[in-house]
C-alpha angles and dihedrals in degrees: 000000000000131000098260091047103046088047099044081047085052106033110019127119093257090149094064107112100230092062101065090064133078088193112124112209078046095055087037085058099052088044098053084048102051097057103085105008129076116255099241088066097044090051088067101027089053106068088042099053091045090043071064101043112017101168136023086256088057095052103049095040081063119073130249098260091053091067096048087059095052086049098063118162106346081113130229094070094183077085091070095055087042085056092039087056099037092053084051088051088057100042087051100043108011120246111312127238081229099049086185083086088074112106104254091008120123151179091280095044099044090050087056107049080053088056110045099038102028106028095217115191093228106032121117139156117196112216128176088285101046087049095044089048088042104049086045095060091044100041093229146072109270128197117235102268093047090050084048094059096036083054090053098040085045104051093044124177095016108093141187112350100009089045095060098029091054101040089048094046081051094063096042103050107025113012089049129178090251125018112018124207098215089160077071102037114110093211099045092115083062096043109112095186098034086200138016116351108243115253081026107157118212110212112227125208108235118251113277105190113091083002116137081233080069087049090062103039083059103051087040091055086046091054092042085055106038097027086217138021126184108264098241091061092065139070096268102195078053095051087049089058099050084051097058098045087048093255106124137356134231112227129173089336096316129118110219137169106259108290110008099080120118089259095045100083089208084302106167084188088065116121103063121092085021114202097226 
């Protein structure tokens, strides 16, 4: 057994959810959440959104609105739509061989539903965590490709899933944004940095308080919690926004979540042509 594999059996995140599932619009759920949302949130968001919508037909028989609601506050809502039209795509056309055809769904994410349901010996995503762990090693930025083939070549002869579950626990407990514990790490030997990587840029989340993202996370849990609202008791620069991104509608004078306004007959297709 190798170093990367006795650690990631010792010390991976084998009690997540989502990893005791070979779904996939489980596993595609989990994915488009995690994205952009710490794990610990997922972890509780994510049972209750699937006890919603437990298969592809249940979500896109909801409306769009429905889902946002589900969503709640795991933030960038515009996720849940993406999920709401990719789960119509495959109702409509089946899954596709190149997932990347899926509305909000990427490289990264498309590698790892390969890996993780269908353990595919050469599938791999690089998120934030792979790449960290993989310019590290290397001692240079790598493009994604080249980060594709140093993450197969690293975790050897782990595949598929194992391969991407333990490169990417490896990242996010030990080879850490800030403070890495290379004494820990499994592939410190063939580190060539043993640390952070020079010229290595930490990302920073923008500032939320005050931010116009907290704006619309107000009017949006307004909207969760009252299903419309008239159209003169909300931020209106905000309301044009979540128009625009499909994530509400403005009826008779109402703002709504797509598909639940008084004009929208249950429509989950609402949003598109608004009577303003």
């Amino acid at each position: 057994m190798t170093p990367l594999e006795r650690w990631y059996v010792e010390h991976g995140r084998h009690d997540l959810a989502w990893r005791h599932t070979r779904d996939r619009w489980s596993v595609l759920v989990a994915e488009v959440m995690l994205a952009q949302t710490q794990v610990a949130r997922v972890a509780s968001a994510w049972p209750e959104f699937l006890a919603r919508f437990p298969t592809v037909e249940a979500a896109a028989a909801a409306s769009v609105g429905d889902l946002i609601v589900a969503w709640g506050r795991l933030g960038y809502p515009r996720r849940a739509r993406r999920l709401w039209e990719a789960a119509d795509f495959v109702v409509a056309h089946g899954w596709p061989d190149d997932l990347t055809l899926l509305p909000g769904v990427g490289r990264y994410t498309a590698g790892a539903i390969r890996a993780e349901v269908d353990d595919e010996p050469d599938a791999i995503g690089i998120d934030v965590n792979i790449r960290r762990v993989c310019e590290r090693t290397e001692g240079a930025s790598l493009r994604d490709r080249e980060a594709e083939s140093v993450a197969l070549r690293l975790a050897r002869p782990l595949y598929g899933r194992d391969r991407l579950l333990a490169l990417m626990d490896l990242g996010a407990l030990v080879c850490t944004a800030r403070a890495p514990q290379c004494d820990r790490c499994p592939l410190r030997r063939r580190c060539a940095t043993r640390g952070e990587r020079d010229g290595e840029v930490r990302s920073r989340q923008p500032r939320y308080e005050g931010s116009f993202r907290q704006r619309r996370g107000r009017v949006l849990d307004l909207l969760r919690r009252a299903e419309r609202v008239e159209i003169g008791d909300v931020d209106i620069e905000v309301v044009q926004s979540l128009v625009d991104d499909g994530l509400a509608e403005i009826r008779e004078g109402l703002v709504t979540l797509p598909g639940r306004g008084p004009s929208s007959a249950g429509s989950s297709r609402a949003g598109r042509g608004l009577t303003r």
